[in-house]
N, C-alpha and C positions, 0 to 999 in steps of 0.2 A: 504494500500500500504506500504509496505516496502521494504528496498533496500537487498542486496544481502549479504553485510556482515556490520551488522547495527551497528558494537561494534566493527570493527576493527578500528584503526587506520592507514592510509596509510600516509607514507613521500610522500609532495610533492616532491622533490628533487631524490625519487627512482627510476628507470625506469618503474615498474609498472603503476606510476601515470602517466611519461611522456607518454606513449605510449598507457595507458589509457584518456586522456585527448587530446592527439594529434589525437584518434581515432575519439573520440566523437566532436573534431572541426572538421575532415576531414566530416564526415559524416553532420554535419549541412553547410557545404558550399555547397556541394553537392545537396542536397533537396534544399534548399534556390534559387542556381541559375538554377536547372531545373525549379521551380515555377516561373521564372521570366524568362524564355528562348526565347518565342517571343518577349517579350516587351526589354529584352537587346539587340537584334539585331534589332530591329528598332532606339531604341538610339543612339544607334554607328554610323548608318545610318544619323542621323539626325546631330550630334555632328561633325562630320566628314565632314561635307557638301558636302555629295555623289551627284554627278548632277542627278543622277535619280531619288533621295528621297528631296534632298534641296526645293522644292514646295508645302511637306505637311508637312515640318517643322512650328513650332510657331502656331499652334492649336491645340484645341481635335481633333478633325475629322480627322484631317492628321494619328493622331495615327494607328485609325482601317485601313487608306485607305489605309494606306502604309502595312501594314499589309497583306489587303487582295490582294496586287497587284503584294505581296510575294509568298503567296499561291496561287497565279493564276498561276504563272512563276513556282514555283518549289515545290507545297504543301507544306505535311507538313515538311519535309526534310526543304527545305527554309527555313522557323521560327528557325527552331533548326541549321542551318549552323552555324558551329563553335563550338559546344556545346559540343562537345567531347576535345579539344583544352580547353576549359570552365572548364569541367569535372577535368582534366587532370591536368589543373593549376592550382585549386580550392581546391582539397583537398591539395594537400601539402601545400597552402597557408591560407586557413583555420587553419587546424591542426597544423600547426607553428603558428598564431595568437595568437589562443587560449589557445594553450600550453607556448607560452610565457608570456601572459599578467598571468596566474596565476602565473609561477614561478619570474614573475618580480612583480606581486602585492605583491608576499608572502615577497619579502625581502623590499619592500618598504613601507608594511601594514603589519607587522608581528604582529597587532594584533588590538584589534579593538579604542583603544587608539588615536593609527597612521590613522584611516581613514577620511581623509580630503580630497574633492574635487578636490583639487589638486595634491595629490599623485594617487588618482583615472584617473582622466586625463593623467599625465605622463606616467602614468603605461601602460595604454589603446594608446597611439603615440608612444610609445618605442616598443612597440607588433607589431603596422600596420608598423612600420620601419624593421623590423626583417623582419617579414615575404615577405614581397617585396621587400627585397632587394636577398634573396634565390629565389623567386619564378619571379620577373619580365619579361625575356625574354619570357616565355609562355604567359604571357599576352597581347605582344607584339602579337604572332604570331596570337593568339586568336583574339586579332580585326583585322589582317589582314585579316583572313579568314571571318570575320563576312563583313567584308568591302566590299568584292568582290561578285559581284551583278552579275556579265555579263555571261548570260548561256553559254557563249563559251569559259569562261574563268572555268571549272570546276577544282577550286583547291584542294589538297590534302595537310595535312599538312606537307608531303617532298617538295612538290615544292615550298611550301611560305618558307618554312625553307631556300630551295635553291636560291627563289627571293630575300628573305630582306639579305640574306649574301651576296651576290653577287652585291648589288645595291650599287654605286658609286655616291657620291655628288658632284655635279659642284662644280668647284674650284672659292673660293672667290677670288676677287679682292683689294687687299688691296692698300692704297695709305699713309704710312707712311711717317710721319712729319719729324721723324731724324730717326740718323741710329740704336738709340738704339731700337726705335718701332719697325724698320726694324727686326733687330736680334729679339728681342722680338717675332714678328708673326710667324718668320721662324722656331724657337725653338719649340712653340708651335701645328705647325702648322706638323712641322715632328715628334713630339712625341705624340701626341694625337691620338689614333687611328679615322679612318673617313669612316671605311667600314667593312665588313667582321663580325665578335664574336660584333662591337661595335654599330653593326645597329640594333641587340635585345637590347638593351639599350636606343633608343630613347624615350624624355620624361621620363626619368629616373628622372631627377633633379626635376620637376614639380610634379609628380608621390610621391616623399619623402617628398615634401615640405606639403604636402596637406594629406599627412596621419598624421602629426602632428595636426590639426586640424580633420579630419573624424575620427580615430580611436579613439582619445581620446575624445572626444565631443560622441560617441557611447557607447564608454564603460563607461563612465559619466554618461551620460542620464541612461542606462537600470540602470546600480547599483542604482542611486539616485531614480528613478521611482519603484524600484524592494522594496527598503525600506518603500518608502510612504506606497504602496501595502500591504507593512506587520504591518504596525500601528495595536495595537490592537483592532482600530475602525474600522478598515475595515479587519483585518485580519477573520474575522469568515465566510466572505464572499470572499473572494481574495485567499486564501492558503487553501491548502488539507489538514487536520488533520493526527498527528498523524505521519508527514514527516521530523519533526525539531528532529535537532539531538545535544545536547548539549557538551561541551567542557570539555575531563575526561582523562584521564592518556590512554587510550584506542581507543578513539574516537576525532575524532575535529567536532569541533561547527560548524555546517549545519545550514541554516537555513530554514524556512518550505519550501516547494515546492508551486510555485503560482500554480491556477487552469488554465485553459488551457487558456481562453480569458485573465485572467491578463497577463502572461506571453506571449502569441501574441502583446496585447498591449505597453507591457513598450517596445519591441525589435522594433514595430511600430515606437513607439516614437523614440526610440533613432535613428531609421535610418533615419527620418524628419531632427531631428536635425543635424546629421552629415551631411546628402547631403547639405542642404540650408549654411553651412556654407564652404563647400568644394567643391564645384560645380564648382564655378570659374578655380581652377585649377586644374580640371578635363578635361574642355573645350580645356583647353592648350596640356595639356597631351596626350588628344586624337589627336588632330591636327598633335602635334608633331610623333609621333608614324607611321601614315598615310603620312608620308614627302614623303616618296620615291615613293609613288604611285599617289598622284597631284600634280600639278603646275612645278617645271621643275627639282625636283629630289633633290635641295637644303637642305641639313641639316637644318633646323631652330633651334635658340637657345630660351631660355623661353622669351629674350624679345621680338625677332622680331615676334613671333609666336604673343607673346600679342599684337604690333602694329596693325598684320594684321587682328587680330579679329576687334579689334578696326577700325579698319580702313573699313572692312566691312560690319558693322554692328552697330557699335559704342559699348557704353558699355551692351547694351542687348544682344549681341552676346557671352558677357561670362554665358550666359541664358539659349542660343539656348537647346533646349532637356530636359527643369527642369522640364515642366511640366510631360513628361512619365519617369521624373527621380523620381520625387516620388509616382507617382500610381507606379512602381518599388517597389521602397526600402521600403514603409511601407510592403508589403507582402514578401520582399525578406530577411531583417534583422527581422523580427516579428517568421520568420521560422528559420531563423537561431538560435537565442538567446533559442526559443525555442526546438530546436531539443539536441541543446549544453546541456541544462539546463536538460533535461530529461535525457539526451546521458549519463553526468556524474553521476545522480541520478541513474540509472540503472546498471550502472558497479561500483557501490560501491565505487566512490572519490566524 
């Protein structure tokens, strides 16, 4: 095996590389979340505590039931509801990740001296921040439409575009102490936007907070896992021969290509690791996002959202969905890392 132009040197900084590299992440988000395309919309289902899915929440079994009571209702269609909204918001949000975490590793790891665990981690939460912060509102509309369940409500993604713009939040009631709080809520309360462009942005704050942890804790684990792999006691068995590319006036230092189960596996791992550690404020995220369609339309902010988990559930309810959240994300980040990791070996960066 070898790559395409195996002696040139590319700037990463060039637009070649960006639009090469922003290819080869659009493309592994892609693959990655059709792999996981039923099993994401039963989670959302669950995560959301949809009233016609909340009773095969919190066990295996609920997973297939709920699944198959999808495809009974709307086949295969059903399972994949939403999936193009998925599609749609997946590449550009992939392809931004992965395009940024290299050009943010390259200045932060500009060579192999500098690579320490914790530049690897920043690198990897300063990527999942870019990219979601360009890419959010599609996600938004993405679980709206994975959300809605009711055959008579067959939505389209212009009408949910047209719902969550249009949905108006009850007006808080507020009961200030003095008059400065007074002024204070009034200021904030006319310049904050509360509808319209700002209802694609629910769960936004929760959403940023928790890619500090998941991306960085992912792009950590694969690189740290992707190294072990390449030890030269296990390298004869783990990496393809003949794929490692050394550091020359012409060239930059590649290192070997894992074999296809290593490479499934470190991406494996690292998506364990980030879910189990960012899970929590995913629960929230989702909650929030889904505001305008339960309970009475009320904007919820990160903390009252957290109460109410709390309060229905206790603290396992920041849980609800972990178990089909990781039969998920090991095959769903295992394909991704690997589709990235071939994507750029193939297009010669």
């Amino acid at each position: 095996m070898a790559t395409a132009h195996p002696h040139r040197k590319v700037d990463k900084r060039s637009g070649e590389y960006l639009l090469k590299s922003g290819l080869a992440g659009g493309m592994a988000g892609c693959a990655a979340k059709t792999v996981v395309g039923p099993l994401d919309r039963v989670k959302i289902l669950f995560q959301t505590s949809n009233p016609n899915f909340a009773k095969y929440a919190g066990s295996w079994s609920g997973v297939p039931i709920a699944m198959r009571d999808i495809y009974a209702s709307n086949g295969v269609r059903g399972l994949f509801k939403g999936h193009s909204a998925t599609l749609l918001r997946i590449f550009p949000y992939a392809g931004i990740k992965f395009l940024a975490y290299e050009q943010i590793r390259a200045r932060l790891i500009p060579n192999k001296a500098h690579e320490t665990p914790g530049r690897r981690f920043i690198s990897g939460s300063l990527a999942g921040m870019v990219s979601v912060f360009f890419t959010y509102p599609l996600e938004v509309i993405r679980v709206r439409l994975a959300f809605e369940t009711r055959q008579a409500q067959r939505s389209t993604l212009r009408s949910i575009c047209r719902k969550i713009y249009g949905e108006h939040p009850t007006p808080a009631v507020h009961h200030p102490t003095n008059p400065v709080s007074a002024a204070a809520t009034t200021v904030v309360e006319t310049v904050v936007p509360r509808n319209g462009l700002a209802n694609f942005y629910r769960g936004f704050t929760p959403t940023m907070l928790g890619m500090l942890p998941y991306a960085g804790a992912s792009f950590l684990a694969h690189d740290t896992l992707s190294d072990v792999m390449r030890l030269p006691m296990l390298a004869p068995w783990t990496t393809i021969p003949n794929t490692q590319r050394e550091e020359t006036r012409t060239s930059d230092h590649k290192p070997a290509q894992l074999r296809y189960w290593a490479e499934l596996g470190t991406g494996g791992f690292a998506g364990f690791i980030s879910q189990t550690v960012s899970y929590p404020l995913e629960v929230v995220r989702r909650r929030m996002q889904v505001g305008g369609v339960v309970g009475d339309g009320h904007r919820l902010g990160v903390g009252e959202t957290v109460k109410r988990i709390f309060m229905e559930r206790g603290w396992r309810g920041f849980f609800v969905g972990l178990t089909i959240g990781y039969v998920k994300i090991i095959p769903m980040t295992a394909t991704s890392f690997y589709v990235y990791e071939r994507g750029k070996f193939y297009l010669g960066i």
